[in-house]
C-alpha positions as CSV (number, residue, x, y, z in Angstrom):
1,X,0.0,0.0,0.0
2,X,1.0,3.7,-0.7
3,X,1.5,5.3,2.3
4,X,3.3,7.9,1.2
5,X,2.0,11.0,-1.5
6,X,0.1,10.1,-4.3
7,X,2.1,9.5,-7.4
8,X,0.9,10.0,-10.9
9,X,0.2,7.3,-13.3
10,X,3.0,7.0,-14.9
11,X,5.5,6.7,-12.2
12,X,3.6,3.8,-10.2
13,X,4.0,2.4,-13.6
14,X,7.5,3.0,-13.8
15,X,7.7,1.6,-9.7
16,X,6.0,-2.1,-10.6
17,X,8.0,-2.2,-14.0
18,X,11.2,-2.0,-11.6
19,X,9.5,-4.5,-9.9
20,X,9.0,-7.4,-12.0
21,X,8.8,-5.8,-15.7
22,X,6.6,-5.9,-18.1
23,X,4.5,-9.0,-16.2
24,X,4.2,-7.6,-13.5
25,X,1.7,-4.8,-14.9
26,X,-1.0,-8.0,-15.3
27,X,-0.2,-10.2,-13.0
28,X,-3.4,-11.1,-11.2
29,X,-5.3,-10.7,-14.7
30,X,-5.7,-14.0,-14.9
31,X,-8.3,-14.5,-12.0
32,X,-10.1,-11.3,-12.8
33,X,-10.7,-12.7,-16.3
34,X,-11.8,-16.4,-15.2
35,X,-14.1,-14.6,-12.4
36,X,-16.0,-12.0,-15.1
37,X,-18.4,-14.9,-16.5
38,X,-19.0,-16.5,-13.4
39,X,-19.5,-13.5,-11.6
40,X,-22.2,-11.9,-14.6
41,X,-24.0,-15.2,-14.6
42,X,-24.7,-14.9,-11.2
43,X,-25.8,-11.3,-10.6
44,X,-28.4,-12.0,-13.7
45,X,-29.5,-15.1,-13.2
46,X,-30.1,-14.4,-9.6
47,X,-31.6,-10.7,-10.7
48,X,-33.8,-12.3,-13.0
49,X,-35.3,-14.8,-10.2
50,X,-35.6,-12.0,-7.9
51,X,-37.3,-9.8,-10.2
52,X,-39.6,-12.1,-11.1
53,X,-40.9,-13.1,-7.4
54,X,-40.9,-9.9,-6.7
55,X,-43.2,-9.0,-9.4
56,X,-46.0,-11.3,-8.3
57,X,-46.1,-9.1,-5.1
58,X,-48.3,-5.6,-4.6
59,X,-45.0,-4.2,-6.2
60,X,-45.5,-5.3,-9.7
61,X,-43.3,-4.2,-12.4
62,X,-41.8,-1.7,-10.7
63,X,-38.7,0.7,-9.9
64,X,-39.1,-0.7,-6.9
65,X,-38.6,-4.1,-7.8
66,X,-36.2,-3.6,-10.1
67,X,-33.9,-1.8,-7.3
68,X,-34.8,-5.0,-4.6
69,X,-34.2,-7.3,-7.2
70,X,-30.6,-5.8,-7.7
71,X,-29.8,-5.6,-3.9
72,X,-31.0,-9.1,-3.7
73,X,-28.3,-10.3,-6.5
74,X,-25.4,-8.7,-4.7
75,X,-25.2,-11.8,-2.5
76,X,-24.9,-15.2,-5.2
77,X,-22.9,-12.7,-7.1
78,X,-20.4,-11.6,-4.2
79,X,-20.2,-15.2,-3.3
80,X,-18.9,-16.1,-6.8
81,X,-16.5,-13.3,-7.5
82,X,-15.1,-12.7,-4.3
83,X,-12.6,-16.6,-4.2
84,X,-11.4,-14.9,-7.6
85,X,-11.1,-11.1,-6.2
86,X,-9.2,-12.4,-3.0
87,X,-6.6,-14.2,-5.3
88,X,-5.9,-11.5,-7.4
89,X,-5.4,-9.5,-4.8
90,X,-2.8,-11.4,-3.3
91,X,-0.9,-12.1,-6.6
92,X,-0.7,-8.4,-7.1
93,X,-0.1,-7.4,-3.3
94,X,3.5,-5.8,-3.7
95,X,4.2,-7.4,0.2
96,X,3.6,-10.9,-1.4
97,X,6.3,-10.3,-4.7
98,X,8.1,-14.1,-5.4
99,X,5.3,-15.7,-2.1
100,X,3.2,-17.3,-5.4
101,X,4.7,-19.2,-8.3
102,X,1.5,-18.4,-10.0
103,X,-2.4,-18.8,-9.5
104,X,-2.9,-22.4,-8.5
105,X,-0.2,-22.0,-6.3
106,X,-2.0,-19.0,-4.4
107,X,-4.7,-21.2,-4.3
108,X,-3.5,-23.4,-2.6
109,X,-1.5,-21.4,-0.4
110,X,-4.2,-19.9,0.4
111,X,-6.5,-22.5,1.3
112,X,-3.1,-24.8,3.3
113,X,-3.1,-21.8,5.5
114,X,-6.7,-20.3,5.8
115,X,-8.6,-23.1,4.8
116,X,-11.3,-22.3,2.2
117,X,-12.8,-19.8,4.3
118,X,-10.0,-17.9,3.4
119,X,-11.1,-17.4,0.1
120,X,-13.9,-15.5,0.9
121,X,-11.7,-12.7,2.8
122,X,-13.9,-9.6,2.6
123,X,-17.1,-11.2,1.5
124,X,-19.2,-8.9,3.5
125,X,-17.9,-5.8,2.5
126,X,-18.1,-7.1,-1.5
127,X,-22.2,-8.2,-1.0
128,X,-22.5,-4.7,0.4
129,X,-20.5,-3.1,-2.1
130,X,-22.4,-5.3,-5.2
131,X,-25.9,-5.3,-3.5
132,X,-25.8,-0.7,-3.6
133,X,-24.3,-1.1,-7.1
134,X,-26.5,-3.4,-8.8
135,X,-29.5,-1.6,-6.6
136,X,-29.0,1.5,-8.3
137,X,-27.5,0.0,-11.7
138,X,-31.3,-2.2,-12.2
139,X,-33.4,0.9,-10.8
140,X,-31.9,3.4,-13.3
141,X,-32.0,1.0,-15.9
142,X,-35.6,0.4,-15.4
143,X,-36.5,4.3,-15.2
144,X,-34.9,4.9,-18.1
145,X,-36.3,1.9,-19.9
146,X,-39.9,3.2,-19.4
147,X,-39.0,7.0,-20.3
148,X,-37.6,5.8,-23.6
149,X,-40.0,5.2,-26.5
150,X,-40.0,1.5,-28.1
151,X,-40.5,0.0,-31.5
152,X,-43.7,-0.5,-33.2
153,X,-43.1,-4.3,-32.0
154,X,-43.0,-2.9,-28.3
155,X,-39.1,-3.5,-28.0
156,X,-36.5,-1.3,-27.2
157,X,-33.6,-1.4,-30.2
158,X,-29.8,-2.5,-29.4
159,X,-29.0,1.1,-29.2
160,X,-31.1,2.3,-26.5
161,X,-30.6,-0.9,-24.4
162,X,-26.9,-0.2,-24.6
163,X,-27.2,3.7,-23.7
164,X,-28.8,2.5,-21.0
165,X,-26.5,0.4,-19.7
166,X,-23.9,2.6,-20.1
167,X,-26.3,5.6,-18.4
168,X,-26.9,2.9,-15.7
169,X,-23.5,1.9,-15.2
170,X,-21.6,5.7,-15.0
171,X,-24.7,6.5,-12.1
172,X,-24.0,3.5,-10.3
């Protein structure tokens, strides 16, 4: 961790260069690749349950719902990103440089010493942090949804359900 004054860009660059060259900018990539399709297969599958219970209640098709439905996917979502987070984390930690000979053997480290509890290091704080973002991510999305006008089919097109997305995303 910097403890120290903020440094541009460029020079923490330039520091984990000196550190382990031109690998050592993406190591940890690995995990936060392999954890990107789990992770968004869970926060939609489990929005898309949620949403759907939650529609057969006195809230309906709502903003409502849509926000509940996204706090409600934080958790399966957390809980399949966060074994993947926790190892990237300690691949790039600059207090663990030459402790790893590479993923699996984090892994395993990892687990030898913490057991597999020790993969979920931080768990609470990433539900929390996934639950507010994918709150506010699915309840902008679905305000902005019904503001926007559809196709003669009743559809919104690829371009408005990507502006939206990318409207939902910079507010969250």
């Amino acid at each position: 961790l910097n403890h120290g004054q903020n440094q541009s860009i460029l020079r923490s660059a330039k520091i984990l260069y000196r550190e382990g060259g031109v690998i050592r900018l993406y190591r940890g990539l690995l995990p936060e690749m392999l954890g990107m399709a789990p992770k968004g297969s869970a926060m939609y599958a489990s929005y898309d349950i949620a949403q759907r219970m939650l529609s057969n209640t006195a809230l309906g098709q709502s903003s409502a719902t849509a926000v509940l439905a996204g706090l409600l996917a934080g958790l399966p979502e957390a809980i399949t990103v966060t074994p993947f987070q926790v190892i990237k984390v300690r691949l790039q930690a600059k207090e663990n440089l030459g402790r790893f000979a590479g993923n699996v053997d984090c892994v395993l480290q990892t687990v030898r010493a913490e057991g597999v509890s020790g993969l979920f290091t931080g768990l609470r704080h990433t539900v929390w942090r996934n639950s507010v973002w994918n709150g506010v991510y699915f309840g902008c999305m679905h305000v902005m949804r019904a503001r926007l006008p559809v196709s003669a089919r009743g559809e919104h097109g690829t371009a408005v359900t990507m502006l939206v997305g990318f409207a939902g995303g910079l507010l969250a």
